[in-house]
C-alpha positions in Angstrom: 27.8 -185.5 19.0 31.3 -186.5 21.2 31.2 -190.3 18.6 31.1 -191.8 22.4 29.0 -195.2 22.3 26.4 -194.6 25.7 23.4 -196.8 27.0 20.3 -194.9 27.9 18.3 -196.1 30.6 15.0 -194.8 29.8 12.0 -194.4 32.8 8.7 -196.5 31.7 7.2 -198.8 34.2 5.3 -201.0 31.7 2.3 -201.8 33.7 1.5 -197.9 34.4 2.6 -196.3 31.4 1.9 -195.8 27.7 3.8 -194.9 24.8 2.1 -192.0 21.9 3.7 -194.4 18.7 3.5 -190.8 17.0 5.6 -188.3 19.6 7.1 -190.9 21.5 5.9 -189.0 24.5 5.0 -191.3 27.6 2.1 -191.4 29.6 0.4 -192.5 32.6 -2.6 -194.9 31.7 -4.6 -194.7 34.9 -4.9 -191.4 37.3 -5.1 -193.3 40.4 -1.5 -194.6 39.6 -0.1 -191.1 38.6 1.3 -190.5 42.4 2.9 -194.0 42.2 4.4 -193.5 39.0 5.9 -190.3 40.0 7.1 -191.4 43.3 8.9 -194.6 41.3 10.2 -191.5 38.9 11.8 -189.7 41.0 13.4 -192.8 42.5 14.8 -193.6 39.2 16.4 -189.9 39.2 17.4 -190.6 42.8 19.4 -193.8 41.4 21.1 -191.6 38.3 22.1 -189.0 41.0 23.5 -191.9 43.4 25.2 -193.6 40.4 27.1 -190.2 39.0 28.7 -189.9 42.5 29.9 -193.8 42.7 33.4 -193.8 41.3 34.6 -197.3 41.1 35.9 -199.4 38.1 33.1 -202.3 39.0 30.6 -200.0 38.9 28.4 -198.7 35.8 29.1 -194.8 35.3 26.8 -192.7 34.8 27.5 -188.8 33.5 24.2 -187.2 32.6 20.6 -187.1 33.0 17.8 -185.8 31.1 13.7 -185.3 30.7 12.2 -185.8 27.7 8.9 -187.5 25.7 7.3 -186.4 28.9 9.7 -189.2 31.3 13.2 -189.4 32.0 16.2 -190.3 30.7 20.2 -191.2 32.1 23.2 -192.0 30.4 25.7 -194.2 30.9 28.7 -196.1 29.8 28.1 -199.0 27.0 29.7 -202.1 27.9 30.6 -203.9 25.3 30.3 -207.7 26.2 27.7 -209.9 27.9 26.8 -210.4 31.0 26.9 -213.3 33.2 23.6 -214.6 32.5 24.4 -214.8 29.1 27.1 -216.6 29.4 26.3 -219.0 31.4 23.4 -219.6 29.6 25.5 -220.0 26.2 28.8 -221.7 27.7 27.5 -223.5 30.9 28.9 -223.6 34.3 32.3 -221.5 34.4 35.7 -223.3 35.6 36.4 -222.0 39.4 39.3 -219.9 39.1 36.8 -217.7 36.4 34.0 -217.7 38.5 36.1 -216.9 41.9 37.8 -214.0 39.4 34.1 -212.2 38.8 32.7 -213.0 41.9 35.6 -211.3 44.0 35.7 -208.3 41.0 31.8 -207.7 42.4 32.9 -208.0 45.8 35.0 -205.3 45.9 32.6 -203.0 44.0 30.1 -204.0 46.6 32.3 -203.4 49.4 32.7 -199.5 48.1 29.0 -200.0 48.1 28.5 -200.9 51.4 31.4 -198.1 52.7 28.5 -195.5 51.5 26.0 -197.5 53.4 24.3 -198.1 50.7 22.3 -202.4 49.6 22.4 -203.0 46.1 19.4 -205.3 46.8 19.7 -207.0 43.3 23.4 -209.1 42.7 22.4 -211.5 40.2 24.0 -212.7 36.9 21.9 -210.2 34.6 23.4 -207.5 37.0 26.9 -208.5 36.2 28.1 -207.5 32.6 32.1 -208.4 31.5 33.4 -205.8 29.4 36.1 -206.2 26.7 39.3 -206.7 29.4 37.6 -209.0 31.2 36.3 -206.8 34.3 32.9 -207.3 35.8 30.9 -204.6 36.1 28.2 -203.8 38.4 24.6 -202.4 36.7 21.0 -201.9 37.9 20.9 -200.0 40.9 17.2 -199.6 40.8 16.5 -201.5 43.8 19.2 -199.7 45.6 18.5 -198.6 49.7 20.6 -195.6 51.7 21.0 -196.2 55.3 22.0 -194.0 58.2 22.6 -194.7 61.6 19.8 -192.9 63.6 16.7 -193.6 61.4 18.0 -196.6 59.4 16.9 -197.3 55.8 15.9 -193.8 54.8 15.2 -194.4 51.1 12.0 -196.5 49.6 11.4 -198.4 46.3 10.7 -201.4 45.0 12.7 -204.3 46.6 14.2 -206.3 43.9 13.4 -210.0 44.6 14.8 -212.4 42.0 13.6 -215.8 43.1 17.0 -217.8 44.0 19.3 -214.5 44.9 17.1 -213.0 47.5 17.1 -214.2 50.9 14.6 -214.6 53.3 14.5 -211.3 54.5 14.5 -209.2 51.6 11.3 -211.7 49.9 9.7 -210.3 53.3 10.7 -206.9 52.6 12.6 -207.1 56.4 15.4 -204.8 54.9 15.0 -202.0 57.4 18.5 -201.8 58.4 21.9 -201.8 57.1 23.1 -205.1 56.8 25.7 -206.0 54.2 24.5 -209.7 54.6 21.7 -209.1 52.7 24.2 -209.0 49.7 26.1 -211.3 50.5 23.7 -214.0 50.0 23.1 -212.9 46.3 26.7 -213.0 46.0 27.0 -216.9 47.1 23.8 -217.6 45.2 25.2 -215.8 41.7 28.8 -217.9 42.3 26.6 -220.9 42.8 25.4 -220.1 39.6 28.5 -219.8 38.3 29.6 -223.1 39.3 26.7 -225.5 38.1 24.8 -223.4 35.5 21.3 -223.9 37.9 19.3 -220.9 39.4 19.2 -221.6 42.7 16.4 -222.6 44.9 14.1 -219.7 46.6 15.5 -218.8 50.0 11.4 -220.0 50.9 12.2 -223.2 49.5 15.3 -223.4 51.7 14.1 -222.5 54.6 11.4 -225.2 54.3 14.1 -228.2 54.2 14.4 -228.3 50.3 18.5 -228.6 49.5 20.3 -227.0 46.4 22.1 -229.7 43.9 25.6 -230.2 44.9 28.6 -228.1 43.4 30.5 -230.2 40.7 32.8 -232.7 42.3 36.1 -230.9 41.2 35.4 -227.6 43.3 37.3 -227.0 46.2 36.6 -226.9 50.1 37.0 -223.3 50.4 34.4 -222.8 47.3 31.8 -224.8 48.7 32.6 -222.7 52.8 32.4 -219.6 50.9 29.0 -220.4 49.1 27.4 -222.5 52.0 28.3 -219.7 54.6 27.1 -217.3 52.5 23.7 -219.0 51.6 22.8 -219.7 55.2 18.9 -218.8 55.8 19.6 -217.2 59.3 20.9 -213.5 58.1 23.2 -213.7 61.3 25.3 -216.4 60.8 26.1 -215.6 57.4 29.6 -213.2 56.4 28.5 -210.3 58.0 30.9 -208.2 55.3 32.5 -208.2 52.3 35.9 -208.9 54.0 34.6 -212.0 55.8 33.2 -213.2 52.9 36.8 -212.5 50.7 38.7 -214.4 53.4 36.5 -218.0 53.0 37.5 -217.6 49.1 41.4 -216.9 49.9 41.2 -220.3 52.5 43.2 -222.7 50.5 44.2 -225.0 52.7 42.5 -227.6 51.9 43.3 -227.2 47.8 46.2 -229.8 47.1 49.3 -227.8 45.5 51.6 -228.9 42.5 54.5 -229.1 44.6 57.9 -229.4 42.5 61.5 -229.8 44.9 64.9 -230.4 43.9 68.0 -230.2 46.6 71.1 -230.9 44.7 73.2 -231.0 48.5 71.9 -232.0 51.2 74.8 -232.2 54.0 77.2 -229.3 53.7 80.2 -228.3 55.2 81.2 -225.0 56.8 82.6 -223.8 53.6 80.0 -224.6 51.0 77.4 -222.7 49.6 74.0 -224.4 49.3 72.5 -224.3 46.1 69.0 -225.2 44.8 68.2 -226.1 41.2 64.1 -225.9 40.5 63.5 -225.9 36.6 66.4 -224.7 34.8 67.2 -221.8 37.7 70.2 -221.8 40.7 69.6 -220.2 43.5 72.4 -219.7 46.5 71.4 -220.4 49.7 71.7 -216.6 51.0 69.0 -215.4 48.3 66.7 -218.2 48.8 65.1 -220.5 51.3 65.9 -224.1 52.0 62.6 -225.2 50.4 60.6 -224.2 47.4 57.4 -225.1 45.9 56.1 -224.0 42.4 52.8 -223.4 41.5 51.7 -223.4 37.8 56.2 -223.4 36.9 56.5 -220.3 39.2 58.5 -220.2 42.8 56.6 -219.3 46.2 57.0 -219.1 49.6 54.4 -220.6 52.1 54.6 -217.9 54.7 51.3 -219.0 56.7 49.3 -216.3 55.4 46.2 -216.3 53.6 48.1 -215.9 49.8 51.3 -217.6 48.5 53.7 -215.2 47.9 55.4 -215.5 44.4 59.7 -215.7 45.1 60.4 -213.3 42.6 58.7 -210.1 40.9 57.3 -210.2 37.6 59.8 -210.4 35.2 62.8 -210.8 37.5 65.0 -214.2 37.3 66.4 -213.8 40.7 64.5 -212.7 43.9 66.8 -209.8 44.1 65.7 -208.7 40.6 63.5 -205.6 40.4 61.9 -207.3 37.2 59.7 -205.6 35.0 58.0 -201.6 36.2 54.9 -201.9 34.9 52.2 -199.4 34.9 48.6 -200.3 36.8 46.3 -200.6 34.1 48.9 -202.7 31.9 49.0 -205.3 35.3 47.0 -207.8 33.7 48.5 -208.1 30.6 51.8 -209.6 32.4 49.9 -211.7 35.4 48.4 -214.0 32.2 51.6 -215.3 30.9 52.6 -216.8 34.9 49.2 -218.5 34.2 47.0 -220.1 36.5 45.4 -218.2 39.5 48.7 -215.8 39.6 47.8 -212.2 40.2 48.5 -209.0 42.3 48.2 -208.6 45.4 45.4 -206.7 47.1 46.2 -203.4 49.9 44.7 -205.8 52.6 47.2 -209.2 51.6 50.2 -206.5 51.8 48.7 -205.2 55.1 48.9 -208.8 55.9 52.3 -208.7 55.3 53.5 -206.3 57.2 51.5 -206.9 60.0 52.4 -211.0 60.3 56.0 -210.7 59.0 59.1 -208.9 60.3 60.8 -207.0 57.7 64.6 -206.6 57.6 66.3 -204.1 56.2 69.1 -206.2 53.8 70.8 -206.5 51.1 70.9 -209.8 48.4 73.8 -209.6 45.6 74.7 -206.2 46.1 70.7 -205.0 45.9 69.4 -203.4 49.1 65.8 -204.3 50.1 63.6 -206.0 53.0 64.1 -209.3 53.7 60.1 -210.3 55.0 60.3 -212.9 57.7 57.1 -215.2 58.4 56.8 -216.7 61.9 56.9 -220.0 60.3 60.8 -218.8 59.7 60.3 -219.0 56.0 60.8 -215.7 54.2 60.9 -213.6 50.6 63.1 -210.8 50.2 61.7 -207.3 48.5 64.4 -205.6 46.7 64.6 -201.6 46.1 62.9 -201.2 42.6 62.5 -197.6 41.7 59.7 -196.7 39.8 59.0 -195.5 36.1 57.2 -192.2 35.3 55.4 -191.6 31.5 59.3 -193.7 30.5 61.5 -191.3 32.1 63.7 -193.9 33.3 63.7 -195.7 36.2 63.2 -193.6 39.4 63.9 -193.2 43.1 66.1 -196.5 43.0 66.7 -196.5 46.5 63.5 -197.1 47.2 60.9 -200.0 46.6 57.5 -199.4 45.1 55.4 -202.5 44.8 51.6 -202.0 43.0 48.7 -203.6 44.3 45.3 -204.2 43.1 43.3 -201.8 45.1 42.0 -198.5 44.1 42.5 -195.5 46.3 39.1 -195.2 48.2 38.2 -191.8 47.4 40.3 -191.0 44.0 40.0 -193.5 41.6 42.5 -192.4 39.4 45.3 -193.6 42.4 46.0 -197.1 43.4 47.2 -198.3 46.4 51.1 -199.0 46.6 53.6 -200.6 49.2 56.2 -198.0 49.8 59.6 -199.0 51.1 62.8 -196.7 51.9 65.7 -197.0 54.5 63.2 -195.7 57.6 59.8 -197.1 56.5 56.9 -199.1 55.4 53.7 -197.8 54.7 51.2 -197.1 51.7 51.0 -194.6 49.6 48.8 -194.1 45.9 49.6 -193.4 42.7 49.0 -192.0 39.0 47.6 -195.4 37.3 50.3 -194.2 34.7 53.5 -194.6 36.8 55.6 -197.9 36.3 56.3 -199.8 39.4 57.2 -203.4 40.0 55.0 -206.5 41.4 55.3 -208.8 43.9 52.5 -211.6 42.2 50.6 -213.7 45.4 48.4 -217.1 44.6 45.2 -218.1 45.9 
């Protein structure tokens, strides 16, 4: 009656149950399964109820449930696109910087996961749909275990054991305790899918000596880490979280670089200004460092951290240019036209920031800000930005508000944001609506 577009996930374990074709109305076809049924029934209510309190954009939402025709019934959001099954199935193997995109998409949905202490116990492919703005979205909870601390797993149902994306332990039903691991391994085994288009192997078959085919030739070292580490048999030495496993995809030392670098002096006198010419730009020596590289046309600065960080903000022509404010869920609509793996930062990449760099307060052209300084002595410099609010005009322009990518734990509506002023650095969140500037990193 609201003209909203739902999917209804309907309770009938086909096996059991039977369907009247006149009233629709559901039944059980043998008595002796009747207390199975119902236990698996009021699992599936279990999962609604556990699914209406997850509030995470990779995450299927659910806002109702029902009984009717004798069964039950919940509601969720449609998702209009396919999922990755499909379309691998109708494209073949994606590019890397596509697959790596979904894969760590799922990984942060999973991480909320696990923060709830709470297995999703079924990451594969047909789990994974892309909606319309290209964001993968985690479904199927069915399989789903709670943990706590003193009793360990304290909910039952049936383990979900895809051949290829379980491992060992969950094909033996050894899932007793909470152990992020678990899906972890699905996660290497779905980006292995990802990569060359075949299921992969049983974790049986592994652990007998039979090996999966190789990734394609043109994938990177840190790829092939990420999916061997997380595919190893032994449920110990694999990433034992979701943050261990992130940091073997943002290794990319051993991926070569487009490097691009033009010094138009060299040897300078006392009363020269350096300059540096890279593309059709000029930058003086006291906005910019000695040495730049480009990655797909755009300037960064290798700070020995585990991202590249972009010279400039989005928009901005000079690194003391606040660029463009733009509001959180308009983020990826800019990021595209830098092209190639080019995107916003996460909370933990600016943690990394402030907690490897020394940050100055300065000022570049007139433009107060931090000037971030790496212990490799390269550095960027952050001006003041302001902020935008529903285009009231810029905002607080004494003070620098940088976006990044993660959501506010508890209140999804809020992001994450690097906050700088005269006296501090720290994070804050935000209205998803409020215009603030970026800071793009690469992988």
């Amino acid at each position: 009656m609201l003209g909203e577009r739902v999917a209804i996930k309907e309770f009938f374990v086909k096996d059991f149950c039977n369907r009247d074709e006149a009233t629709a109305h559901v039944t059980v076809g043998t008595q002796s399964k009747k207390g199975l049924v119902d236990k698996l029934k009021h699992k599936f209510v279990e999962e609604a109820k556990m699914l209406y309190r997850m509030q995470h954009s990779g995450i299927v939402r659910v806002f109702d449930i029902f009984e009717e025709n004798d069964t039950a019934y919940f509601v969720m959001d449609y998702i209009n696109g396919p999922s990755l099954s499909e379309i691998v199935n109708k494209e073949g193997p994606l590019n890397e910087a596509r697959a790596i995109k979904y894969i760590r998409q799922i990984a942060e949905a999973l991480k909320y996961v696990h923060e709830r202490d709470r297995l999703h116990l079924d990451i594969k492919p047909g789990n994974i749909m892309i909606n319309q703005e290209d964001q993968a979205i985690l479904i199927d909870f069915g399989a789903s275990k709670q943990y706590d601390e003193q009793d360990g797993e304290n909910t039952s149902t049936l383990l979900g054991t895809t051949p290829g994306y379980a491992p060992l332990e969950q094909m033996g039903n050894d899932v007793v305790k909470f152990m992020p691991a678990t899906d972890i391994y699905a996660l290497g085994a779905t980006l292995y899918k990802l990569l060359t288009g075949i299921t992969p192997l049983s974790a049986n078959l592994l652990a007998s000596g039979e090996e999966l085919e190789p990734l394609p030739e043109n994938i990177s070292e840190a790829t092939r880490k990420a999916v061997e580490e997380a595919m190893r048999t032994n449920k110990k030495k694999r990433p034992q979280t979701i943050d261990d496993f992130l940091l073997l995809l943002r290794d990319d030392s051993s991926k070569p670089q487009s490097i691009e670098v033009q010094l138009t002096k060299t040897t300078l006198t006392a009363d020269e200004e350096s300059t540096l010419i890279i593309g059709n730009e000029q930058f003086s020596n006291h906005t910019v460092d000695a040495v730049r590289q480009t990655i797909n046309g755009h300037k960064y600065v290798d700070l020995g951290l585990s991202v590249k960080w972009a010279t400039c903000n989005i928009g901005a022509k000079s690194p003391e240019g606040i660029g463009t404010l733009l509001d959180w869920n308009s983020r990826h609509v800019e990021i595209p036209k830098w092209g190639g793996t080019w995107r916003i930062p996460t909370k933990e990449e600016q943690d990394e920031l402030r907690q490897k760099c020394r940050f100055e307060l300065s000022s570049e052209n007139g433009i107060k800000g931090y000037r971030v300084i790496a212990g490799n002595g390269n550095s960027i410099f952050l001006p003041f930005t302001g902020f935008n609010m529903f285009d009231q005009g810029i905002m607080s322009a004494d003070k620098g508000y940088y976006w990044s990518e993660t959501l506010h734990k508890f209140n999804h509506g809020t992001a994450y944001f690097l906050f700088l002023n005269n006296d501090s650095i720290d994070w804050r969140n935000s209205n998803l609506h409020y215009a603030m500037a970026i800071r793009p990193v690469c992988d």
